[in-house]
C-alpha positions in Angstrom: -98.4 32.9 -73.3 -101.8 31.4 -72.7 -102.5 27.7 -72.2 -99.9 24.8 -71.8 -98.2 23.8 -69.0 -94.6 24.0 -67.1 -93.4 20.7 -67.8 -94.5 20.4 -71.5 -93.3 24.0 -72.2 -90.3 23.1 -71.3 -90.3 19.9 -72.8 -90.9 21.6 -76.2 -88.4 24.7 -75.7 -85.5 22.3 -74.8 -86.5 20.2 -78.2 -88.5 22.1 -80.7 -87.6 25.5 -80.2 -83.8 25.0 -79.2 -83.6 23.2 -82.9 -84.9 26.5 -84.7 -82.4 28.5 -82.9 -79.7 26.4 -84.0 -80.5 26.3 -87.5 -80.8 30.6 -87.1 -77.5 31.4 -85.0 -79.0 31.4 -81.7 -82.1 31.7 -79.1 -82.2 35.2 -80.1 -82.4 35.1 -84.0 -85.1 31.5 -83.5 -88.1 34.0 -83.6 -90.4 31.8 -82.2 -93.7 33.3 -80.7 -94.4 31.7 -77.0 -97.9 31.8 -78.3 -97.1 29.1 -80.5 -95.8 26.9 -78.1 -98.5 26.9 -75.9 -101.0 26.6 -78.5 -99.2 23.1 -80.0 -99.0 22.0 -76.8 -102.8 22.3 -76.4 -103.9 20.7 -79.3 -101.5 17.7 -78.2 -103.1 17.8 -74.4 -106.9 18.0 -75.7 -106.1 14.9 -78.5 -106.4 16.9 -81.4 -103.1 16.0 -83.1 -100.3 13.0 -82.5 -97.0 14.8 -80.8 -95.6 13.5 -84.8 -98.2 15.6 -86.0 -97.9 18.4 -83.7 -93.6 18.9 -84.4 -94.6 18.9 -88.0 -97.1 21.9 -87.2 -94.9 23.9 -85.1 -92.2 23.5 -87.6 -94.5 25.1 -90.0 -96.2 27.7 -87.7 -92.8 29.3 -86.9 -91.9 29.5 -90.8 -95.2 30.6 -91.4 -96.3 32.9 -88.7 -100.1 30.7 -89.4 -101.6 29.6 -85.6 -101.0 26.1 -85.1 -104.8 25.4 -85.4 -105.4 27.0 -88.8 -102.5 24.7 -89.8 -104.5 21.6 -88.5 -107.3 22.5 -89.9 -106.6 23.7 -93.0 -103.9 20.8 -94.1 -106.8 18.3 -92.2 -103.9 16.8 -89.8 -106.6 16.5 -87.0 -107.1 13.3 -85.0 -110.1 11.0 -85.3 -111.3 9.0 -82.2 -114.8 8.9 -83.1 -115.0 4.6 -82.8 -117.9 5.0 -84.4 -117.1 6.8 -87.6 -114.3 4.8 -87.5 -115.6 1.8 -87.8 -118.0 2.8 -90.3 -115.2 3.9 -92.3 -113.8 0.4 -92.1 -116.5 -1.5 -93.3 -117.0 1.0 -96.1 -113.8 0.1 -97.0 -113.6 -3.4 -96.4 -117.1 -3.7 -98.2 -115.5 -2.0 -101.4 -112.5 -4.7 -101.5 -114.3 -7.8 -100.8 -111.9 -9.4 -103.4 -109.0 -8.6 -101.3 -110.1 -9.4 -98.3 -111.3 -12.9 -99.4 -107.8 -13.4 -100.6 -106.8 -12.8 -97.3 -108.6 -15.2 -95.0 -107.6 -17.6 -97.6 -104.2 -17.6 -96.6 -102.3 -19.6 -94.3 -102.4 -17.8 -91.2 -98.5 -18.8 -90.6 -98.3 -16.8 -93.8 -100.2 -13.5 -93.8 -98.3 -10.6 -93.8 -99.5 -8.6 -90.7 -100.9 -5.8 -91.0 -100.3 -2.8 -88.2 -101.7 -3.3 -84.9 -102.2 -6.9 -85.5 -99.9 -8.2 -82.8 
């Protein structure tokens, strides 16, 4: 096994892999590649995928036998932290819903529903 580290390995084989031997019988029968583990655990440490993201993927990558990268790639579950293209996106968006967002700043701010990661 290649990449990863102590602490996160084990993190993930006292969670992740310990619940796919259960649901198989045992460590033994759980089938999961080591490989595996490390590579999730890198795209989590370099930013590439959310830890949510990254369970989902290993779930899949031990039924599948795919590398946890192909999976991210080809299902698009990457992360974005490009601010800029970000915000781009956000005023494309905005721009295209002028209505709604009119009807927004309208409203009483004691009554606006909030909207994540506005508090």
């Amino acid at each position: 096994m290649t990449g990863g580290n102590a602490e996160e390995s084990a993190k993930w084989v006292t969670s992740e892999v310990f619940a796919i031997a259960r649901g198989r019988g045992g460590i033994r029968e759980a089938g999961v590649d080591p490989q595996i583990v490390a590579d999730v655990i890198k795209l989590v440490t370099d930013g590439e995928v959310t830890l949510r993201t990254a369970k989902e993927v290993f779930t899949q990558a031990v039924e599948s036998g795919t590398a946890p990268a192909t999976i991210v790639e080809e299902r698009r579950l990457g992360q974005v932290s490009d601010a800029d293209l970000i915000g781009s996106v956000a005023r494309e968006v905005i721009g295209e819903h002028a209505e709604a967002v009119e009807d927004y700043r309208a409203q009483d701010p004691g009554h606006r529903i909030p909207y994540p990661g506005s508090r």
